[in-house]
C-alpha positions as CSV (number, residue, x, y, z in Angstrom):
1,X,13.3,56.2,-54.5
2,X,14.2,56.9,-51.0
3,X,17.5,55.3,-49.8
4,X,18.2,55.8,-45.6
5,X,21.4,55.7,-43.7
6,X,20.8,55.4,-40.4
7,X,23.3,57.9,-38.7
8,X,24.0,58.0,-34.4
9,X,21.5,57.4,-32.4
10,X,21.9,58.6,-28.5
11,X,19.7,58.6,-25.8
12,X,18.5,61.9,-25.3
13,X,16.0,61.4,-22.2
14,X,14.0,59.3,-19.9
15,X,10.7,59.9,-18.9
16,X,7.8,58.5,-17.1
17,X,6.8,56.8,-20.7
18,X,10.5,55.0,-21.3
19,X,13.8,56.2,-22.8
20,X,13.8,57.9,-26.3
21,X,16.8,58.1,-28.4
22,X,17.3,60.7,-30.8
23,X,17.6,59.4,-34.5
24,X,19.4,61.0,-37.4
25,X,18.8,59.7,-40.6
26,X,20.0,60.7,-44.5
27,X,17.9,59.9,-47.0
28,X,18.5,60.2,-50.2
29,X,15.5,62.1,-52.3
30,X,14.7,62.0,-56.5
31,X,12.8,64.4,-58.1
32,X,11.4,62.1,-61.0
33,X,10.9,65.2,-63.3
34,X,14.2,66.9,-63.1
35,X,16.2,64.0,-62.2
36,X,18.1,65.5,-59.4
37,X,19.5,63.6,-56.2
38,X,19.6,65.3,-53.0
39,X,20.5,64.0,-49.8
40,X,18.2,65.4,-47.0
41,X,19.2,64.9,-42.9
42,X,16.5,64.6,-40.4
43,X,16.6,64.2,-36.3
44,X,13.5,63.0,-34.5
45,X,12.9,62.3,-30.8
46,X,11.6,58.0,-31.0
47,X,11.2,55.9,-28.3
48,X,14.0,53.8,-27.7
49,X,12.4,50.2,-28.8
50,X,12.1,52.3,-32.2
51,X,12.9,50.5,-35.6
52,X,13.9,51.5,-39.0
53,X,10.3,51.3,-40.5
54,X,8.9,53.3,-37.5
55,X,11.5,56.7,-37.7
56,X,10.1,56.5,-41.4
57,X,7.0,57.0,-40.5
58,X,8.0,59.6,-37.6
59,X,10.1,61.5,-40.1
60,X,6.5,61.6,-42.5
61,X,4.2,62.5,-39.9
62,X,6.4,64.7,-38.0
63,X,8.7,66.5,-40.1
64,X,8.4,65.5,-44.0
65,X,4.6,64.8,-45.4
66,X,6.3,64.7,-49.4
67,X,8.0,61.1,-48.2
68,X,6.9,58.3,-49.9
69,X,8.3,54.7,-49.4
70,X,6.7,51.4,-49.5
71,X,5.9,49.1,-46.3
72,X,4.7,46.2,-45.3
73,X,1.5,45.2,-43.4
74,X,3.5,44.7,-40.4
75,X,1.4,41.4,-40.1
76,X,4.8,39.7,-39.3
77,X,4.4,37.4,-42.1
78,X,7.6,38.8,-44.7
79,X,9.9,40.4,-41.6
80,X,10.5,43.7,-43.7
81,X,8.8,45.6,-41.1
82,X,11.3,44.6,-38.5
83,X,14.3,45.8,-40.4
């Protein structure tokens, strides 16, 4: 189960490309075999247009491969890809 709390978010420059902002996120991790909780903090560079579902998958290609979450087909037909 992966449970995010978006944290500050802050421009940190402008390029050529557009602003970015630099996210921080907590989310909380399981370990289904011991049970244990852990709440893990991450801060990646995203452009600033950036939404929820989009630092997930920055924070899983960049930084964290082990995350696992569920997502939609970002067909824009159930909206949970806009969150």
């Amino acid at each position: 189960m992966v449970v995010v709390y978006p944290d500050d978010v802050w421009y940190s420059h402008v390029d050529e490309a557009g602003a970015t902002i630099t996210v921080a996120l907590k989310i909380w991790r399981y370990d289904s075999q011991s049970g244990d909780r852990k709440l893990e903090q991450h801060e990646v560079d995203a452009p600033e247009w950036v939404t929820l579902l989009d630092v997930l998958d920055i924070v899983k290609d960049q930084v964290d491969g082990t995350l696992a979450y569920r997502k939609s087909c970002r067909m824009m037909i159930c909206g949970s890809c806009g969150m």
